[in-house]
C-alpha positions as CSV (number, residue, x, y, z in Angstrom):
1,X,-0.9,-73.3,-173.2
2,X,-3.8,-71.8,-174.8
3,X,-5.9,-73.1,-171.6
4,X,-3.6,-71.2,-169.3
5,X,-4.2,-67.8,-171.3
6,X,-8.2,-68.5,-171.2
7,X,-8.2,-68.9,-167.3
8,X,-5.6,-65.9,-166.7
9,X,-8.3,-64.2,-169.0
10,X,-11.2,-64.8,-167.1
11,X,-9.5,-63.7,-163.6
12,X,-8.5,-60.3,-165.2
13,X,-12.5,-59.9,-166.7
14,X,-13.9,-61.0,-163.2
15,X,-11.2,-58.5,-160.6
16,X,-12.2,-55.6,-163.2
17,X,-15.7,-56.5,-162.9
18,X,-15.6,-57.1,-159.3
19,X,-13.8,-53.8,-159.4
20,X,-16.4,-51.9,-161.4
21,X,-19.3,-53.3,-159.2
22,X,-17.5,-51.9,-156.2
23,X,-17.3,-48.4,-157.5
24,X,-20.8,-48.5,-159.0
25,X,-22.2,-49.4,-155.4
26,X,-20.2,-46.2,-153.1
27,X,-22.8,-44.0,-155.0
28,X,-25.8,-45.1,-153.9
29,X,-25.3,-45.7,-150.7
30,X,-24.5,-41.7,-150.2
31,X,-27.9,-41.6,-152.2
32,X,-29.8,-43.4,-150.2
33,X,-28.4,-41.4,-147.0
34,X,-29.5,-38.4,-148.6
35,X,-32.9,-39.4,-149.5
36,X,-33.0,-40.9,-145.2
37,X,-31.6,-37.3,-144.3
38,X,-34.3,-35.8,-146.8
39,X,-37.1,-38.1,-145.1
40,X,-36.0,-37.5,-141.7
41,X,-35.9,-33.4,-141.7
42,X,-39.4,-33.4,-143.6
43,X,-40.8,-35.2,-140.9
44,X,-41.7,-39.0,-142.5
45,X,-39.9,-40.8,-140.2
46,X,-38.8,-40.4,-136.6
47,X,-35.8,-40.7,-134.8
48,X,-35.8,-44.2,-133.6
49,X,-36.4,-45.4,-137.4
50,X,-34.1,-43.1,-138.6
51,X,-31.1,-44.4,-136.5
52,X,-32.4,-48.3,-137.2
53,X,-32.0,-47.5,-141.1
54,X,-29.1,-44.9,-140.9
55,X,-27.2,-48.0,-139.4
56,X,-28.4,-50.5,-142.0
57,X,-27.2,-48.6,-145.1
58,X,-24.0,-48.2,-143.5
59,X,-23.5,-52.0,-143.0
């Protein structure tokens, strides 16, 4: 019995942090489009690579 309430346990811990890890992540991707955005108006990077990595961080 006790076994049963160890492994229901450990599902709830890893779906919440699983679910934590998920929520942490949506920021930084809108970062990093930002700091693309930032490099592409200032002139660092071109169109071409801007596209290419534009397409990456959305994957």
């Amino acid at each position: 019995m006790i076994f049963i309430w160890i492994v229901i346990g450990l599902l709830i811990y890893y779906m919440y942090k699983n679910n934590a890890q998920t929520s942490i992540d949506a920021p930084k991707r809108s970062n990093a489009e930002e700091i693309l955005k930032e490099r592409y108006v200032s002139g660092e990077i071109d169109d071409e690579t801007y596209e290419k990595m534009k397409k990456t961080i959305k994957e």
